[in-house]
C-alpha positions in Angstrom: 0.1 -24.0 51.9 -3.4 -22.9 52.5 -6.6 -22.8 50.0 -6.2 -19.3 49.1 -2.9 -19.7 48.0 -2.8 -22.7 45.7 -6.6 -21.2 44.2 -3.8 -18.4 43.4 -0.9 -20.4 42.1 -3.7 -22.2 40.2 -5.3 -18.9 37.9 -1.8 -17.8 37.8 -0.8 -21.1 36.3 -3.7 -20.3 33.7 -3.9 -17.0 32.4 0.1 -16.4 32.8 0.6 -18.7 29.2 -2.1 -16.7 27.7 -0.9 -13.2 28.8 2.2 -14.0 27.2 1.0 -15.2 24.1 -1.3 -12.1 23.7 1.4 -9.6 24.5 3.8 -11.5 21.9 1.0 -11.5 19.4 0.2 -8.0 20.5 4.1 -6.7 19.2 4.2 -8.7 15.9 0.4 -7.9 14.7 1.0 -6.0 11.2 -3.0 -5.7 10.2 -3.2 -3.2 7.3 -1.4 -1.6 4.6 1.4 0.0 5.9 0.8 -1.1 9.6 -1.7 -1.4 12.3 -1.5 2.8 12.3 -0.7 3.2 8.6 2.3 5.2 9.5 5.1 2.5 8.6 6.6 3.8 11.8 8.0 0.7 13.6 8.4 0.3 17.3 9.3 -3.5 17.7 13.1 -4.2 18.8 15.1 -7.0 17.6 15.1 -6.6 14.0 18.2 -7.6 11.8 20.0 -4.3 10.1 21.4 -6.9 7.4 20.2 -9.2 5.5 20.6 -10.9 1.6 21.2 -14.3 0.5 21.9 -17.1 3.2 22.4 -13.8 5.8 19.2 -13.6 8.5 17.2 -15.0 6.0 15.1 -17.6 8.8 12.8 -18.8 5.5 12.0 -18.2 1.9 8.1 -19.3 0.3 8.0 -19.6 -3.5 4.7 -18.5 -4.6 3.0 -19.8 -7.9 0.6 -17.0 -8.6 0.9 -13.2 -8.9 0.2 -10.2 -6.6 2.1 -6.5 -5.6 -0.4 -6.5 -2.5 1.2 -6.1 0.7 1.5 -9.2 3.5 -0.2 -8.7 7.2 0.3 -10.3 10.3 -1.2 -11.8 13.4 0.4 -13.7 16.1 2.1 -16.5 14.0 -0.1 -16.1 10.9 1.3 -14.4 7.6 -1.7 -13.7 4.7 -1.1 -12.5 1.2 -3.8 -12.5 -1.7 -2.8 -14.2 -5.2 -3.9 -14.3 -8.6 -3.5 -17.4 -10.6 -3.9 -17.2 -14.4 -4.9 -20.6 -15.4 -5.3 -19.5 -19.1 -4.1 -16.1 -20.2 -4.1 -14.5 -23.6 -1.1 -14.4 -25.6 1.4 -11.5 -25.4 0.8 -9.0 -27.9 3.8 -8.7 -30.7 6.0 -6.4 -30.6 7.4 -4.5 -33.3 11.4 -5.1 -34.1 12.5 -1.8 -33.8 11.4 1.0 -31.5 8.3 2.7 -32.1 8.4 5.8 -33.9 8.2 9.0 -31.5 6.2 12.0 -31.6 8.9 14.6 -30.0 7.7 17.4 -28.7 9.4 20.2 -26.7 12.7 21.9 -26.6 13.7 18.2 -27.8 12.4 18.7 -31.0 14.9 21.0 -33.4 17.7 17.9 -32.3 15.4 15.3 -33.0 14.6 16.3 -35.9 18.2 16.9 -37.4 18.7 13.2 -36.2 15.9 12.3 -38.8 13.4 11.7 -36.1 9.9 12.7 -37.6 9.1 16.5 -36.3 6.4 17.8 -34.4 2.8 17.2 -35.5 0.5 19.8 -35.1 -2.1 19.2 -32.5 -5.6 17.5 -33.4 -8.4 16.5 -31.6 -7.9 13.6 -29.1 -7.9 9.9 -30.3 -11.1 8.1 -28.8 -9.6 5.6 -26.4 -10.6 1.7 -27.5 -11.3 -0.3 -24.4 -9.5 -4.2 -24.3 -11.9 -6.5 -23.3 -9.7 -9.2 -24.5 -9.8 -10.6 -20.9 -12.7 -11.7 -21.3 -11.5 -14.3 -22.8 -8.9 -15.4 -19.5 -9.3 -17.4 -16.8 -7.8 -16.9 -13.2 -7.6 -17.8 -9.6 -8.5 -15.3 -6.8 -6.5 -16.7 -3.7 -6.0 -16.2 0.1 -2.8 -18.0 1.4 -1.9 -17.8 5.3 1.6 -19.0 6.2 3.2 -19.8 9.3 5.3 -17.1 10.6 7.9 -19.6 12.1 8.6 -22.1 8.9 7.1 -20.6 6.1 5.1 -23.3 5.7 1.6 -22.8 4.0 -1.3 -23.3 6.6 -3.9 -22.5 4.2 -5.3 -21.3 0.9 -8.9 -20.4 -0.1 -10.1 -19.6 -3.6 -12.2 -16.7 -3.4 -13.0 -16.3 -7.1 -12.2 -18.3 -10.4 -13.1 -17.5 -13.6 -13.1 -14.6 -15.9 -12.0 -11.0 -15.1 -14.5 -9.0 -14.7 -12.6 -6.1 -15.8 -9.2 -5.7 -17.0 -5.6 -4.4 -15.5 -2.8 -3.0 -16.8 -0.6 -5.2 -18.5 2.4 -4.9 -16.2 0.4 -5.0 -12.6 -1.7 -8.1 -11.3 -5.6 -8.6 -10.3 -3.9 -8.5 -6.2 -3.3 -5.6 -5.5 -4.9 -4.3 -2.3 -3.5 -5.6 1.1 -5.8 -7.6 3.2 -6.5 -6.5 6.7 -7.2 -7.9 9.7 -8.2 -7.8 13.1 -7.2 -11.2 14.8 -10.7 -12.3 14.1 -11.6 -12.1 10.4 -9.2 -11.3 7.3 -10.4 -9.3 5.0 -9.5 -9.4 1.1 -10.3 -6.9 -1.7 -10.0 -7.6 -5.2 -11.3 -4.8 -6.6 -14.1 -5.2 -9.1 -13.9 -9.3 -8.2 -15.2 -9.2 -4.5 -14.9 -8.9 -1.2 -14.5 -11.9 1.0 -14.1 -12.0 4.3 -12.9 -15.7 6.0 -12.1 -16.6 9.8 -8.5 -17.2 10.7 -8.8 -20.7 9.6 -9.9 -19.6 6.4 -13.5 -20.4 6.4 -15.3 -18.0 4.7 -17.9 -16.0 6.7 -19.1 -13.5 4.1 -18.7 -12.1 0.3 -19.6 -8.8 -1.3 -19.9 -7.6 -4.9 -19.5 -4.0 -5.3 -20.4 -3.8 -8.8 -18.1 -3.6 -12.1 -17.2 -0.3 -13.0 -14.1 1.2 -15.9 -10.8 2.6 -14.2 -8.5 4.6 -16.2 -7.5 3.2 -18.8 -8.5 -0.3 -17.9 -6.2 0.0 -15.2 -7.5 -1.5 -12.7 -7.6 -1.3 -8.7 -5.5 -0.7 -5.9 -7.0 0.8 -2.5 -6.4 -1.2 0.2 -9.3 -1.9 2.6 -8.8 -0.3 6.7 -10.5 -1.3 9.8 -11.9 0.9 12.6 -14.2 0.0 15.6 -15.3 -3.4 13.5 -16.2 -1.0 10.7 -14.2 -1.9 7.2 -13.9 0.5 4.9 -13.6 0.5 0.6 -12.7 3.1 -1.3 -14.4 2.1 -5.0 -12.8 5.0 -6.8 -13.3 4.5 -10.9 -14.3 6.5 -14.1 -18.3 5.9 -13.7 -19.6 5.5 -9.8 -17.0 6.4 -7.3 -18.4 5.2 -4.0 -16.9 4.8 0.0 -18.2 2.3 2.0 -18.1 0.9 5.2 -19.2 -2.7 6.2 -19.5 -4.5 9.6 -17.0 -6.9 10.1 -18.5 -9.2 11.4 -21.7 -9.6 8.9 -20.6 -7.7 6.0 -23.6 -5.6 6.2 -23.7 -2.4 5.1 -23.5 0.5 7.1 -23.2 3.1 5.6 -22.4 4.6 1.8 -21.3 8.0 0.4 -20.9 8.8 -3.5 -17.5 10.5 -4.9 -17.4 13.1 -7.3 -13.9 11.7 -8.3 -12.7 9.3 -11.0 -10.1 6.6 -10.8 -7.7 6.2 -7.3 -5.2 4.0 -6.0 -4.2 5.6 -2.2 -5.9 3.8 0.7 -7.8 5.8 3.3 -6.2 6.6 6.4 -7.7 6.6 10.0 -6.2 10.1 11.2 -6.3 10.3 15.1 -5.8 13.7 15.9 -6.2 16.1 18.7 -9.7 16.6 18.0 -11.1 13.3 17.1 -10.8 10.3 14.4 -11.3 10.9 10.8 -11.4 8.7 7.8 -9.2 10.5 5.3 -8.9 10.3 1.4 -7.6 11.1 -1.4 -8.2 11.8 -4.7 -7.9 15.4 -7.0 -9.8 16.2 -3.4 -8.8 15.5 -0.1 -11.9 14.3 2.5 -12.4 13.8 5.3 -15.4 11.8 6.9 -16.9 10.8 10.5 -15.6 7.1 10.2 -19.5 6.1 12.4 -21.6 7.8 9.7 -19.8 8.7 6.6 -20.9 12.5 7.1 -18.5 14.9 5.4 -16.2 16.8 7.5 -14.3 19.0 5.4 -12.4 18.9 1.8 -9.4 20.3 0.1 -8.2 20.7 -3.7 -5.0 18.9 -4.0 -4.0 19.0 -7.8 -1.4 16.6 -8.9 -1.7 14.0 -10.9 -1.5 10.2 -9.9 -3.2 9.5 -6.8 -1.5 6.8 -5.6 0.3 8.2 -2.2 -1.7 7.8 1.0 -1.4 10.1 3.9 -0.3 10.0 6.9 0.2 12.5 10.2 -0.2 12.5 14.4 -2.1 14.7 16.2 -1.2 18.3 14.9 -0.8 17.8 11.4 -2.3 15.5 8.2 0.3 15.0 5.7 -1.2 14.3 1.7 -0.9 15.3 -1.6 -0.9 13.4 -4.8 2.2 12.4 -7.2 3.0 14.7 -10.1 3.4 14.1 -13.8 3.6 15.7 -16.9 1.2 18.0 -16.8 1.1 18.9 -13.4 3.7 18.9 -10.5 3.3 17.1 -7.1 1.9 19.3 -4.0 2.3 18.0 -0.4 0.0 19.7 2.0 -0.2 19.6 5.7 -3.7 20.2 7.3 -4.2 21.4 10.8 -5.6 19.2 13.3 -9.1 20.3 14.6 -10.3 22.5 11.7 -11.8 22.3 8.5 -9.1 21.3 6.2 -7.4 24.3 6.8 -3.9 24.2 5.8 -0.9 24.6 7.6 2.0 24.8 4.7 2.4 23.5 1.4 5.4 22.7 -0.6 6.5 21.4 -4.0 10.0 21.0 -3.2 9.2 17.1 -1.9 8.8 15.6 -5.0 6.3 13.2 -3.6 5.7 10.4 -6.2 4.2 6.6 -5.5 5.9 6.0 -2.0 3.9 7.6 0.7 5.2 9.9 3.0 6.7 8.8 6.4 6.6 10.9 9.2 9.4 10.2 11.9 10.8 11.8 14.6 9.5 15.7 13.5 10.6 15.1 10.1 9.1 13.8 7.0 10.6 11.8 4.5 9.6 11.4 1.2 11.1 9.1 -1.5 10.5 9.6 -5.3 9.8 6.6 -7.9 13.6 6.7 -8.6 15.0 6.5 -5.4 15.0 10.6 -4.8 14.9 11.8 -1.0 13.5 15.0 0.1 13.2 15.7 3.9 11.3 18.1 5.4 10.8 19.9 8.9 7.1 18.4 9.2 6.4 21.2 11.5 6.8 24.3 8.7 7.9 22.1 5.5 10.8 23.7 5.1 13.4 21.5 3.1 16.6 20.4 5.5 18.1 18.3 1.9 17.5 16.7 -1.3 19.7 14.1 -2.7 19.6 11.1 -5.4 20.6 7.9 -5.0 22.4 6.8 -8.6 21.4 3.0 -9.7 18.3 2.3 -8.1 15.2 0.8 -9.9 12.1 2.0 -9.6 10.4 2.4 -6.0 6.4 1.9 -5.6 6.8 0.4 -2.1 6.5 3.1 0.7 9.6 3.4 3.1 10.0 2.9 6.7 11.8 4.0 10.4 13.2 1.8 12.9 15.8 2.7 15.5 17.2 6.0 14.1 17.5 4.3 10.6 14.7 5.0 7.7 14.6 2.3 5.2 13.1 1.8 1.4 13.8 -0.9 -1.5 13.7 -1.0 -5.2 11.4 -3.0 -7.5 14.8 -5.0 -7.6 14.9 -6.0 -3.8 17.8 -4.0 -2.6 16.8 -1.8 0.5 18.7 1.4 0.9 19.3 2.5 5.1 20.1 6.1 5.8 20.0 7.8 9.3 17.2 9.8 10.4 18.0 13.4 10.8 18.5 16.6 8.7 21.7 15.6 7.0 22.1 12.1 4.5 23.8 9.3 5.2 24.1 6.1 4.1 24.6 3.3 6.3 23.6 0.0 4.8 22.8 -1.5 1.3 20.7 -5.0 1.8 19.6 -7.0 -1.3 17.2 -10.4 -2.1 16.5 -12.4 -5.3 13.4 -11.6 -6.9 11.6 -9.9 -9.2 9.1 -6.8 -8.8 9.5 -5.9 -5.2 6.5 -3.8 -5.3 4.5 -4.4 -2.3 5.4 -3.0 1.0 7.4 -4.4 4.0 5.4 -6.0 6.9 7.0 -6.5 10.3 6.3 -9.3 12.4 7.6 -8.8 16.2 11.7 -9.1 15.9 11.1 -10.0 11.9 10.4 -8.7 8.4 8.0 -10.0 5.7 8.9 -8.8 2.2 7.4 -10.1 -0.7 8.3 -10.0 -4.5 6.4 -11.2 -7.8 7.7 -14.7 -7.2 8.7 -15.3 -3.2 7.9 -14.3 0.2 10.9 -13.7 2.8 10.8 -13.9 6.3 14.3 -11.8 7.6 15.1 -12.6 11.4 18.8 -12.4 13.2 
C-alpha cells in the first residue's frame, strides 16, 4: 500500500467518528421552544406511536423543583430550568363553601329563582391591590442538563437564590420560558430574575438583569428566548416598559433595543423565513415584525383578541398569528402574505385558537383549543375542512405536533391524543403517563421524545 493511500485511510479513520457524531447530533438537536424552527413540525424517523407506563418508556427523572418551561436538546444533552422554593408562604384559606357569585347574563332570571343573589348594578372598577407577599419567600433558580441516554443528571447550576423579585400567579411557577441553545451556550430566562447564559458544562459565561417591571395582575412571565445568527432575542413585555432585545451570544452584549407600546405578553417571537427574507415576528394586541440585525420595524398589524399567549408560525408564503379569545373578545387567526407589509391574506374566527399554538402541516393548519377542541383549516384560504371536540380531556396549554401523517397533543393530565393528518378526523391512538401538570411542550430528541410534567421528566424511545 503506498503513502498516499494509508495518509487516506488515516484522515478517514479521523474525521469518519466525528462526521457521524455530528450528523446524529445534527437529527436529535431540539434548541428552542417548539423546535429548532419553532414550527413543532418533526422530521426525525424512528419515534415510538405508543407509549404509557412500563411501554417505550427508556427512562423516567424525578424532579424536586417546579417549572412548565419546555426541555431542549443537543446531541446527548437534555436541559430544563427549575424553581426551588426553599421557604414559601402559607396557602391562603379558603372559605368552606363556594364563594358567592355575581351572575350576570341570560343566567341571571334562573339564578336568581335558585336564591343566588341577582345582578348588581355596575359601579366603577375596584382598584386592583398588588401581593407583594413574596417578598417574604425564598427560592432556587436552577439549570439541570441530563443525559439523554440514562436520565442521569450531568449537572445543575444555581442561577439565582433568594427572593422573587416579582410575583406569579399562584397556580404557574417562576420557570417558565424554555431555554435555548446553540450547541455552544444555553441560554436561560427567568423573567424579571435574569438572564444567564452557561457553556455546555454549565459554567457560566455571562448574566443579564433586565430590570423589574409589574405584569398583569402579578402574573408573571413567559416568552421564551430565540436564537438567530448568534443574536438572542427577549421579548420583556409587562404593564410599565415593554422592551425587545437582542444580545450577542457569545458576550451578552447588547446589540440592539426597541421599546413596545404593549402591556403584558406571554407568546415567544418567531424567526419567520419567508420568500422575501427573515423577520423576527411578535405578538401582542399588535403583530411586528422587525429586521432580526437591527431591530428596525418592518411592518405592524392589529390583531384584537385577548390573551396573547399563542406564538406564530408559517413557511414561506404565509405567517400564521392571532391571539386567544375570552370574554370580552373572540379569538382572530390571521395569515400575512410573505413579502409585503403585513398585508393580510385571510382571516377567520372559526379556529377557535386558544393557548396551543398553531401548527402548520402538510397545507393545513391545525389548531387545538384549551379543552382539547380541533379546528382545521386549508392554510392556503382558511377555509374550515372540520371542527370537532374531544369529550374528557383536561386542559391543554402545551402546543401540538406532526410526525409521519399523525398530529399529536396532550392534556395537563399527560394523556396525548393522535389523529391523522388530513381534512377528515380520526382517531388513531390514546397514550398516557403519570404526572401532574403536563404543561410544557414536547421535545424530540433523534428517534425519542422528552416530555416533562410538574414533577418528572420522560424520555419515550421504542
Amino acid at each position: 500500500m503506498n503513502r498516499k493511500n494509508l495518509i487516506g485511510i488515516f484522515i478517514l479513520a479521523v474525521i469518519l467518528p466525528f462526521m457521524l457524531l455530528t450528523s446524529c447530533t445534527t437529527k436529535q438537536n431540539w434548541t428552542q421552544f417548539r423546535g429548532s424552527e419553532g414550527t413543532m413540525s418533526v422530521t426525525a424517523s424512528g419515534l415510538p406511536t405508543e407509549w404509557g407506563t412500563g411501554k417505550n418508556v427508556l427512562w423516567s427523572a424525578d424532579l424536586n423543583g417546579t417549572g412548565y418551561s419546555s426541555p431542549v436538546v443537543w446531541g446527548t444533552k437534555v436541559f430544563i430550568t427549575s424553581t426551588f422554593p426553599e421557604k414559601v408562604n402559607p396557602a391562603p384559606e379558603r372559605p368552606a363553601g363556594p364563594p358567592p357569585q355575581a351572575v350576570q347574563g341570560p343566567q341571571g332570571g334562573q339564578a336568581a329563582q335558585q336564591g343566588q343573589r341577582p345582578p348588581q348594578p355596575a359601579g366603577p372598577p375596584v382598584p386592583e391591590v398588588r401581593d407583594t407577599s413574596y417578598i417574604n419567600e425564598i427560592y432556587k433558580w436552577e439549570v439541570i442538563c441530563f443525559d439523554l441516554a440514562t436520565g442521569r443528571e450531568n449537572w445543575r447550576q444555581v442561577a439565582y437564590q433568594g427572593a422573587p423579585k416579582a410575583g406569579k400567579n399562584q397556580n404557574s411557577t417562576y420557570a417558565c420560558e424554555t431555554p435555548v441553545t446553540n450547541g455552544k451556550q444555553i441560554v436561560a430566562s427567568f423573567g424579571m430574575h435574569g438572564i444567564f447564559c452557561y457553556d455546555m458544562e454549565g459554567n457560566l459565561i455571562w448574566q443579564k438583569d433586565p430590570g423589574v417591571y409589574y405584569t398583569q395582575r402579578g402574573w408573571g412571565t413567559g416568552s421564551s428566548p430565540v436564537i438567530y445568527n448568534d443574536k438572542v432575542f427577549i421579548q420583556a413585555d409587562n404593564e410599565e416598559n415593554s422592551f425587545l432585545l437582542a444580545l450577542d451570544i457569545a458576550t451578552g452584549n447588547e446589540l440592539w433595543r426597541v421599546t413596545r407600546d404593549e402591556k403584558t405578553t406571554y407568546s415567544t417571537p418567531f424567526i419567520w423565513k419567508n420568500k422575501s427574507g427573515t423577520e423576527l415576528v411578535t405578538t401582542g394586541k399588535t403583530a411586528r415584525s422587525y429586521d432580526p440585525e437591527t431591530g428596525k420595524l418592518l411592518w405592524e398589524l392589529k390583531l384584537g383578541g385577548e390573551q396573547v399567549i399563542p406564538s406564530p408560525t408559517g413557511d414561506e408564503e404565509l405567517l400564521y398569528l392571532g391571539n386567544a379569545g375570552g370574554r370580552e373578545a373572540k379569538s382572530v387567526l390571521f395569515a400575512v402574505k410573505a413579502g409585503t407589509s403585513g398585508e393580510v391574506a385571510w382571516q377567520t374566527e372559526e379556529s377557535g385558537l386558544a393557548n396551543p399554538s398553531p401548527l402548520l402541516y402538510n397545507g393545513l393548519l391545525y389548531v387545538i383549543g384549551s379543552r382539547g377542541e380541533i379546528a382545521v383549516l386549508d392554510a392556503t384560504d382558511g377555509s374550515l375542512k372540520y371542527q370537532k371536540r374531544i369529550t374528557g380531556i383536561g386542559s391543554v396549554w402545551s402546543s401540538p405536533w406532526a410526525f409521519n401523517e399523525r398530529v399529536y397533543f396532550f392534556d395537563e393530565n399527560g394523556t396525548t391524543r393522535v389523529f391523522k393528518a388530513g381534512p377528515a378526523f380520526e382517531q388513531v391512538a390514546e397514550n398516557s403517563l403519570e404526572g401532574n401538570k403536563f404543561w410544557a411542550s414536547v421535545a424530540v430528541a433523534g428517534d425519542a421524545y422528552i416530555f416533562r410534567s410538574g414533577d418528572k421528566l420522560y424520555c419515550i424511545k421504542n
